[in-house]
C-alpha positions, -999 to +999 in steps of 0.1 A: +592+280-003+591+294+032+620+314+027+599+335+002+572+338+026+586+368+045+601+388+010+562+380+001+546+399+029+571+425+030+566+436-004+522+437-001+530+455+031+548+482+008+523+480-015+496+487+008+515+517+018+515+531-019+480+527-025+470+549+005+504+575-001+500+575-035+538+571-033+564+550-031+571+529+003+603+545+020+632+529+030+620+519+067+588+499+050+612+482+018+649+490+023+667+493-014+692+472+003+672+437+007+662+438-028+688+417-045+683+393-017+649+391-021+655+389-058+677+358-053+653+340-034+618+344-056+632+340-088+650+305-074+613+294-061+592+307-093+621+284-116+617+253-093+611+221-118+588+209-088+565+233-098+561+230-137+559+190-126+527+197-104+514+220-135+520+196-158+503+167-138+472+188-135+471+193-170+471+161-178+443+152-147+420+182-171+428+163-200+416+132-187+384+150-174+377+165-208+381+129-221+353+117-199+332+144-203+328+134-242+313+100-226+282+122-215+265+133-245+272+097-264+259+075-234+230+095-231+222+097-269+221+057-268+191+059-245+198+024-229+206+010-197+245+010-208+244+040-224+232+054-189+258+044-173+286+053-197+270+091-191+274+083-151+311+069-151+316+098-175+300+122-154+317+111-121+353+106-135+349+142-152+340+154-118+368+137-102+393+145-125+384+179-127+381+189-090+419+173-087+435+193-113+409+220-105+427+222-069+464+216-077+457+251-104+444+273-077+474+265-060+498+266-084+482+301-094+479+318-060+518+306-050+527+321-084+512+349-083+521+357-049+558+351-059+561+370-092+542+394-080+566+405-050+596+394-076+587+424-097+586+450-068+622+439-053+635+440-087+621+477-094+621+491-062+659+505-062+658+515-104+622+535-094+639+554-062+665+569-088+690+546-078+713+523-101+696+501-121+715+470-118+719+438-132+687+432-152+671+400-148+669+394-185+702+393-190+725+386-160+720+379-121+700+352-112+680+339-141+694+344-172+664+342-187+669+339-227+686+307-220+672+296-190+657+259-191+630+265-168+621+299-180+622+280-216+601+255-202+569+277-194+575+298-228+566+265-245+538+254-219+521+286-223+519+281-263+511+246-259+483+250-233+471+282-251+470+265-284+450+233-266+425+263-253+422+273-287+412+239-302+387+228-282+371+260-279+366+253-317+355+223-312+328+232-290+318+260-316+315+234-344+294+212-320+271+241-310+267+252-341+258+215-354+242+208-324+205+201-336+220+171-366+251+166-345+259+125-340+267+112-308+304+112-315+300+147-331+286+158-296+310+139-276+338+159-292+324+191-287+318+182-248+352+175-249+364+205-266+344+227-244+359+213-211+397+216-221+388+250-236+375+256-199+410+249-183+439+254-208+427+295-216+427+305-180+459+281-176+473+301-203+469+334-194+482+325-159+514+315-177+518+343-194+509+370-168+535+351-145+561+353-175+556+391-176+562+393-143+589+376-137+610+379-166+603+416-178+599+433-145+607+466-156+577+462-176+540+477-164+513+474-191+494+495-168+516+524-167+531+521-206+494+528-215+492+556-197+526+570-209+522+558-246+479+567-246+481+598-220+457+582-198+452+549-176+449+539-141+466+558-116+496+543-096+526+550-080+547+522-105+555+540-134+568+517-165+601+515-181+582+531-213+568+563-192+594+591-193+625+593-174+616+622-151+583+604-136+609+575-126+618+596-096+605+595-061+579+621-050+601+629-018+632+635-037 
C-alpha cells in the first residue's frame, strides 16, 4: 500500500546506518516514537486477503503449467505428427502459464519481503533501545496472530504448498530414476512433478520466512545462533534468545 511505502524506506535507511555503525540507528534516523505507527500500518498491508488471493491465483497458473509440461515428454514419445504437436501446445501453454504466475510471485515476494522486513525493525526497535517492550504482536495490538484468519490462512498455505513441493519433487525422482524403461505417462508425471517442485519449494519457504517475520519479530535466527552456538554473523540485532545485557544500545 502506499502508506507503507514511506515506513519501508525509513526502516532500510536505518538499517543502512547499522551496517556502517555497527550500531543501532538513533532516534533522529528511526524515532522509538513512530514505531507503533508504523507497526499498525505494515502488519494491516502484509494481512490484506488481496494478497493471499493474487498468491493463490498464481499457484494455481503453476499448477496449470506443471500440467502442460507432462504433455511434453508423452507427445514427443508418440513420434507422430499429433504427438508433435501435443509437445508444442504443451510446451507453449507451460511457457505461458509459467511466466504469468512466474511474474505475479516476484511480486508478491519482493512486496512481502519489503513489508515484513521493515515490520520486524518497527516492532524491535524501542524493546532493543532498552525501552518497554510493549504489546507483543503475538498476543495483542494489531494482529492477534494465534487466532488471526489471515495469519491462519498462510500457516496452512505454507504446509500445503510445501507439501505440493515435496511430491512432485518425488515424482520427478521416481521418473529419473526410471527414466531409461519409463512409459510415456510415467515420464509425463515426472515432468510434471519436477515443474511444481520448481515453484511450490521456493513458494514455501517465502511463506515461511515472511511468517517469521511477521509474526515472531522478536525472533533473529541469525543472532539466537550466535547466542546459543557462541558464534555467527555479526550484527547490530541481537535476538530475544541472546542475553539480556547485549539488548542494550552501545551509546547507553
Amino acid at each position: 500500500m502506499p502508506e507503507s511505502q514511506p515506513w519501508i524506506a525509513q526502516a532500510e535507511k536505518a538499517r543502512a546506518v547499522e551496517r556502517e555503525s555497527g550500531r543501532l540507528a538513533p532516534e533522529e534516523v528511526a524515532p522509538s516514537a513512530d514505531a507503533r505507527e508504523a507497526e499498525d500500518v505494515l502488519y494491516r498491508d502484509w494481512r490484506r486477503y488481496s494478497r493471499f488471493g493474487w498468491g493463490t491465483l498464481a499457484l494455481m497458473l503453476w499448477m496449470g503449467a506443471a500440467a502442460a509440461a507432462s504433455l511434453i515428454p508423452a507427445g514427443l514419445a508418440e513420434g507422430q505428427d499429433g504427438g508433435v504437436g501435443m509437445a508444442v501446445t504443451g510446451a507453449v501453454l507451460t511457457a505461458g502459464f509459467g511466466a504469468v504466475s512466474g511474474w505475479l510471485l516476484w511480486r508478491l515476494h519482493r512486496s512481502g519481503r519489503a513489508v515484513t522486513r521493515a515490520l520486524a525493525y518497527w516492532v524491535r526497535l524501542p524493546w532493543l533501545r532498552g525501552e518497554p517492550r510493549g504489546r507483543h504482536p503475538l498476543y495483542d495490538g494489531t494482529t492477534r496472530a494465534y487466532t488471526d484468519p489471515a495469519v491462519a490462512l498462510r500457516w496452512s498455505a505454507a504446509g500445503v504448498t510445501g507439501l505440493l513441493g515435496a511430491g512432485g519433487a518425488a515424482l520427478a525422482v521416481r521418473g529419473a530414476m526410471a527414466a531409461a524403461s519409463a512409459s510415456a505417462a510415467e515420464l509425463g508425471l515426472a515432468a510434471f512433478g519436477l515443474v511444481l517442485a520448481g515453484g511450490m519449494l521456493p513458494t514455501a519457504v517465502g511463506l515461511f520466512t515472511g511468517i517469521r517475520r511477521a509474526v515472531y519479530p522478536y525472533s533473529d535466527p541469525r543472532q539466537a545462533l550466535e547466542a546459543k552456538l557462541g558464534y555467527g554473523p555479526p550484527g547490530p540485532v541481537p535476538s530475544r534468545h541472546a542475553p539480556r545485557s547485549t539488548r542494550i544500545d552501545a551509546d547507553r
